[in-house]
Backbone as JSON Lines, residues from 0, in Angstrom:
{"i":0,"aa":"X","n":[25.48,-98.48,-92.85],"ca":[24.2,-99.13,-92.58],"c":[23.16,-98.63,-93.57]}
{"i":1,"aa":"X","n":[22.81,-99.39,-93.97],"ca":[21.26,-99.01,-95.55],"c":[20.04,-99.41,-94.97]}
{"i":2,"aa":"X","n":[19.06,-98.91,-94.8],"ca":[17.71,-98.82,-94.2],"c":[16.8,-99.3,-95.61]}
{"i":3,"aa":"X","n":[15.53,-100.08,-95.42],"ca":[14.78,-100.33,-95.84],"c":[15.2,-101.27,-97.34]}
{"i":4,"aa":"X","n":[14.12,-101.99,-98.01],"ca":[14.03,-103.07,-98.92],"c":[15.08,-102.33,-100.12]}
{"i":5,"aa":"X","n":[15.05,-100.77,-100.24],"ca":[15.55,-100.49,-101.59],"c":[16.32,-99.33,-101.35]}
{"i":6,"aa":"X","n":[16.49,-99.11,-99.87],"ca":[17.5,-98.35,-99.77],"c":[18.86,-98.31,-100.3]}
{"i":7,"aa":"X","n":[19.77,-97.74,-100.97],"ca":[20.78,-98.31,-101.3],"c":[21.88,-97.43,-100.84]}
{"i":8,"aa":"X","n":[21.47,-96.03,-99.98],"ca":[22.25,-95.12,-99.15],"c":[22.18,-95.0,-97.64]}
{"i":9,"aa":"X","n":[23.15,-94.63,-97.09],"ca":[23.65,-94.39,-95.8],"c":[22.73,-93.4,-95.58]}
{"i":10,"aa":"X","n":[22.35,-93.97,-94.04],"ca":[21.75,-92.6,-93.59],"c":[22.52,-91.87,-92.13]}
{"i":11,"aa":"X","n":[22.59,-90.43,-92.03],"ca":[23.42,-90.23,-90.82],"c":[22.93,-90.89,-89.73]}
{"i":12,"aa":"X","n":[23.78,-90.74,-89.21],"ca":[23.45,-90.67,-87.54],"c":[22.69,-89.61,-86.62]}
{"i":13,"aa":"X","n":[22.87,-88.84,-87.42],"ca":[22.3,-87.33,-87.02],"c":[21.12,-87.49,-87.02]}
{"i":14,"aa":"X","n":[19.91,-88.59,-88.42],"ca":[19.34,-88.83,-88.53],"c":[18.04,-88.96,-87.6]}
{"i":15,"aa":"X","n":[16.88,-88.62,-87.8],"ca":[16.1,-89.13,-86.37],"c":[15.87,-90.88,-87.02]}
{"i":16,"aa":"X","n":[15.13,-91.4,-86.16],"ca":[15.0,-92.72,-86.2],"c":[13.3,-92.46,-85.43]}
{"i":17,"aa":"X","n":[13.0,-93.37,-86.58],"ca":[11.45,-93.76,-86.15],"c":[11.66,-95.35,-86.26]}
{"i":18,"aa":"X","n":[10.62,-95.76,-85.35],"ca":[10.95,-97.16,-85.24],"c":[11.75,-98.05,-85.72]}
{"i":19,"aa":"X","n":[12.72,-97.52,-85.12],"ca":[14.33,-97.85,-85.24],"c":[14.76,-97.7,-86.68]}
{"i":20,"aa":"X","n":[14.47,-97.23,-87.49],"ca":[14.31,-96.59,-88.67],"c":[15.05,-95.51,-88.88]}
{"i":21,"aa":"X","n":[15.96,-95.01,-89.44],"ca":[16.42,-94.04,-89.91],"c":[15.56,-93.13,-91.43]}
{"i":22,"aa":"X","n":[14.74,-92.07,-91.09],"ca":[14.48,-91.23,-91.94],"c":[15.35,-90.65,-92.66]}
{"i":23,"aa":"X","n":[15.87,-91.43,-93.7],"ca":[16.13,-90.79,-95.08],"c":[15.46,-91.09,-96.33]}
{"i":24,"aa":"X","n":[15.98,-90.17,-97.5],"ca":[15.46,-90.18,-99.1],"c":[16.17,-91.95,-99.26]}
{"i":25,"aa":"X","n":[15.3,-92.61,-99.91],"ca":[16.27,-94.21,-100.25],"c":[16.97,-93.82,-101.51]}
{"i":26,"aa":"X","n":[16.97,-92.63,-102.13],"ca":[17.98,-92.88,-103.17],"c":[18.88,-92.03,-102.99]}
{"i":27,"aa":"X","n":[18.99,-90.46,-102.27],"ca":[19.64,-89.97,-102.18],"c":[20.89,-89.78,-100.48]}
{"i":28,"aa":"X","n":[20.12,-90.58,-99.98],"ca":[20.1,-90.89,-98.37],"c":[20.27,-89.59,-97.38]}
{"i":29,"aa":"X","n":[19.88,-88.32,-98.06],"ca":[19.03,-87.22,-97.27],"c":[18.4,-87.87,-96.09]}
{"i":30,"aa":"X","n":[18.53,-86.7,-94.84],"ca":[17.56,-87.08,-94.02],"c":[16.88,-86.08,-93.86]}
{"i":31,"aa":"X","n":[15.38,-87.01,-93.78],"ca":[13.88,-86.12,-94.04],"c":[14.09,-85.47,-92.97]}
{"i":32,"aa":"X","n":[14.36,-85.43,-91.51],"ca":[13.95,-85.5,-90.12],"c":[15.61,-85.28,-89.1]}
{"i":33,"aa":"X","n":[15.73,-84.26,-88.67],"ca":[16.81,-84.7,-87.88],"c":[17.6,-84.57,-86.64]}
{"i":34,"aa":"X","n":[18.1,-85.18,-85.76],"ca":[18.25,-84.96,-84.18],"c":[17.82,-83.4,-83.76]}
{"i":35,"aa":"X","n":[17.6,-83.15,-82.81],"ca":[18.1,-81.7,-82.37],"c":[19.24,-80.94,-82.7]}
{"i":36,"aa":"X","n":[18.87,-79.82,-83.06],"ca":[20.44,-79.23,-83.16],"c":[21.01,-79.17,-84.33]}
{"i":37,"aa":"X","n":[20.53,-79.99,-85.22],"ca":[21.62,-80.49,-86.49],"c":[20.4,-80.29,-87.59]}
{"i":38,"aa":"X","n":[21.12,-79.85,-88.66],"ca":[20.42,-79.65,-90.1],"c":[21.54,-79.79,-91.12]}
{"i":39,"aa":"X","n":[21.17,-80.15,-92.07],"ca":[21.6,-80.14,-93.62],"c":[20.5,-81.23,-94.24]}
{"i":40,"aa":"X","n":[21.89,-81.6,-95.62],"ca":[20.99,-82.76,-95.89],"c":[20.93,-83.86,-95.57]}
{"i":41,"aa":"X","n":[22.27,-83.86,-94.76],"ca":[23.09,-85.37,-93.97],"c":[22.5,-84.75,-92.91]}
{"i":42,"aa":"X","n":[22.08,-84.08,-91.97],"ca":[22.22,-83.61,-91.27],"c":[23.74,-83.81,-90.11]}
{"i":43,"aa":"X","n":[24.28,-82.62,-90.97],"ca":[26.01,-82.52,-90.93],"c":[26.38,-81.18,-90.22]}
{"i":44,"aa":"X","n":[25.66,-80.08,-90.16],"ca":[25.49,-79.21,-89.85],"c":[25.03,-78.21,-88.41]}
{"i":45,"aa":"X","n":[26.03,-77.62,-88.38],"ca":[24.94,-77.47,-86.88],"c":[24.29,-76.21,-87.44]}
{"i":46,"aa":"X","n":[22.99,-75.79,-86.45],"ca":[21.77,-74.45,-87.14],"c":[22.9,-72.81,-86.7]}
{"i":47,"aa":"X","n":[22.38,-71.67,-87.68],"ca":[23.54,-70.75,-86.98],"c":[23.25,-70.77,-85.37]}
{"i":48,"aa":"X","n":[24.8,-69.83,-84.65],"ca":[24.55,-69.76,-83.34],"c":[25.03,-70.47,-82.72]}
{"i":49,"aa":"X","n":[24.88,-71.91,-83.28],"ca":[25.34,-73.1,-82.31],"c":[26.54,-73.64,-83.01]}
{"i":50,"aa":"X","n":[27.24,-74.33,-81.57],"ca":[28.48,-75.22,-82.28],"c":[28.84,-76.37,-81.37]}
{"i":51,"aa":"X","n":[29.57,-77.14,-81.75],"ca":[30.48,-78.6,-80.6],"c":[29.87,-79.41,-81.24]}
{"i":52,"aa":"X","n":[30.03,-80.81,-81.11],"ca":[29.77,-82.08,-81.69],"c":[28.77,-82.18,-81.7]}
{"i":53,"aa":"X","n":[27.73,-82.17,-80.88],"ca":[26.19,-82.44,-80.59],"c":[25.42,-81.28,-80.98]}
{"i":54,"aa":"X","n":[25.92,-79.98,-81.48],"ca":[25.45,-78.84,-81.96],"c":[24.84,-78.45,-80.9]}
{"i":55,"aa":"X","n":[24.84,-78.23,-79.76],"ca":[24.16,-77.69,-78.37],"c":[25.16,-76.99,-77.65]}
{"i":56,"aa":"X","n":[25.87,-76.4,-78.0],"ca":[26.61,-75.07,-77.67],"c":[26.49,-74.08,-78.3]}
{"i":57,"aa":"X","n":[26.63,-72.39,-77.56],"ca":[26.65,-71.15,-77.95],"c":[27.55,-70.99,-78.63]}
{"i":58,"aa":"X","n":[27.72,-70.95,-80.21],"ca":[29.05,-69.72,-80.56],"c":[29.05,-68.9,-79.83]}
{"i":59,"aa":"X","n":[30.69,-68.27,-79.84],"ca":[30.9,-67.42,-79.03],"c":[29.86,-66.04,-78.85]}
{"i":60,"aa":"X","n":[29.9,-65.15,-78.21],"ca":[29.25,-64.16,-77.68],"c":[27.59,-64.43,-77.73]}
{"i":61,"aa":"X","n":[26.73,-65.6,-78.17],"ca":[25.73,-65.77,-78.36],"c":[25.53,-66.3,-76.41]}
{"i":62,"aa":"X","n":[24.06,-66.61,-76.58],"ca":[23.75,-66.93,-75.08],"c":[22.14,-67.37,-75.06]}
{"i":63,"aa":"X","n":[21.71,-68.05,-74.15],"ca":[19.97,-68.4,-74.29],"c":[20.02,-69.33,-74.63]}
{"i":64,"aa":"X","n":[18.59,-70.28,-74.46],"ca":[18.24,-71.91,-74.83],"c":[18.67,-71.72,-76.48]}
{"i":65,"aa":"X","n":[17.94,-70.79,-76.91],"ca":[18.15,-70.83,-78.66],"c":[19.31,-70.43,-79.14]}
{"i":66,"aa":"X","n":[20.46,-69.88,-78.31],"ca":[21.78,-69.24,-78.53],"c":[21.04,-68.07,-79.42]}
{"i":67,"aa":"X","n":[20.13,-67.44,-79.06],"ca":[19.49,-66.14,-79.98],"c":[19.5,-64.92,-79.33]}
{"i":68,"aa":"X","n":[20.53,-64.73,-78.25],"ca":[21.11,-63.4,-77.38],"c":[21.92,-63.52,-77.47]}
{"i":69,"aa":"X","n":[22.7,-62.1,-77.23],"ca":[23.96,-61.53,-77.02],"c":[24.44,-61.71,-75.52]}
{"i":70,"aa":"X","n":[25.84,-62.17,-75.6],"ca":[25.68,-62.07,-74.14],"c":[25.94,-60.2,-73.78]}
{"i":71,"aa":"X","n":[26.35,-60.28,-72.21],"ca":[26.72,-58.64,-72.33],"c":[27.47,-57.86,-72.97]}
{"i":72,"aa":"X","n":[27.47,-56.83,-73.2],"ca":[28.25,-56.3,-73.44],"c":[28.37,-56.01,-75.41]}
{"i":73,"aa":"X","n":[27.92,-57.32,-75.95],"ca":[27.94,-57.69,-77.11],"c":[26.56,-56.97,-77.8]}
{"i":74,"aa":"X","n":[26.34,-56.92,-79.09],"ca":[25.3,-56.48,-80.2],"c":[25.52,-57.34,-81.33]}
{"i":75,"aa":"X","n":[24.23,-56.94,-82.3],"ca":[24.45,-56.9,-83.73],"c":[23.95,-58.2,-83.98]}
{"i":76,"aa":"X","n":[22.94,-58.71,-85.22],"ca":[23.07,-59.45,-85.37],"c":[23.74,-60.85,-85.18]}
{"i":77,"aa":"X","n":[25.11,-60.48,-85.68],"ca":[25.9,-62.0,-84.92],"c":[26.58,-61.78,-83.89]}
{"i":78,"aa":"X","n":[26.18,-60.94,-83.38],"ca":[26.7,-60.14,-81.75],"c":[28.3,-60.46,-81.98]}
{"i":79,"aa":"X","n":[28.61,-59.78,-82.46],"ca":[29.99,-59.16,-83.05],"c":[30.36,-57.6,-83.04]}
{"i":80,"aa":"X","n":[29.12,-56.83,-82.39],"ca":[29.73,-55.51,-82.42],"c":[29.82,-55.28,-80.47]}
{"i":81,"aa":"X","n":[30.48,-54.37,-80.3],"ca":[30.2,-54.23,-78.82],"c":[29.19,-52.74,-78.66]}
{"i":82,"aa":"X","n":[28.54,-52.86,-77.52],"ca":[27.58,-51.87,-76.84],"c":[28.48,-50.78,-77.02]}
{"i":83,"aa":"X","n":[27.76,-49.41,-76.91],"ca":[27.9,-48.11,-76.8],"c":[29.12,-48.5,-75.38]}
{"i":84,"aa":"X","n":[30.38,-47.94,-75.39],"ca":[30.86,-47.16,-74.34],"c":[31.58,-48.67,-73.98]}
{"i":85,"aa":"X","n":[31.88,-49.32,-74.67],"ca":[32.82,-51.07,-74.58],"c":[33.59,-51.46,-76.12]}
{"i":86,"aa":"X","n":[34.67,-51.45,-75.75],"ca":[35.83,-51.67,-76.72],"c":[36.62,-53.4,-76.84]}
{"i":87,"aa":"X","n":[36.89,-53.41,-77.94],"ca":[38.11,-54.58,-77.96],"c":[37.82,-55.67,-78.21]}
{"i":88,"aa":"X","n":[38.09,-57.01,-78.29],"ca":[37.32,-58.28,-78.02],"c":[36.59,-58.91,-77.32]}
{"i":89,"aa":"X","n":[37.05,-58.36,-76.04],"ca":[36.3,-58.89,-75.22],"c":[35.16,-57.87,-74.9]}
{"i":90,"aa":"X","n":[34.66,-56.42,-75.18],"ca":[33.67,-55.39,-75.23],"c":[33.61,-55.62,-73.86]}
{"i":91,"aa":"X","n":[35.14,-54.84,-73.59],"ca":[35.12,-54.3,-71.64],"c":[35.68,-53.24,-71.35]}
């Protein structure tokens, strides 16, 4: 699907849509703007933290609206290390 008089690129789906409009670049078909959840330039991507089709799931050990906690037990930046006094994969 090609949006506008001189568009001549696809824009995602990921895309937001303004009056029924898909926000992309018309030459490069970038999107300026894009759903929740999702970034790139297609918006193809889900943001770190998150994962699944709709990008609205926790990677693992993450937790919270923003997936920006650890769950228990877990640390570290990409909450990949376990707490003081918790071992193994599962940090139990």
């Amino acid at each position: 699907n090609n949006y506008g008089d001189f568009c001549n690129k696809t824009c995602s789906n990921n895309c937001l849509r303004e009056e029924n409009i898909r926000v992309c670049d018309r030459e490069t078909g970038y999107c300026n703007k894009c759903k929740n959840h999702f970034m790139g330039n297609f918006c193809e991507i889900c943001p770190p933290n998150f994962k699944g089709d709709n990008c609205n799931e926790c990677s693992p050990h993450f937790k919270g609206e923003n997936c920006d906690s650890c769950v228990p037990h877990f640390r570290g930046e990409k909450c990949d290390e376990c707490e003081h006094h918790f071992t193994g994969d599962n940090c139990n």
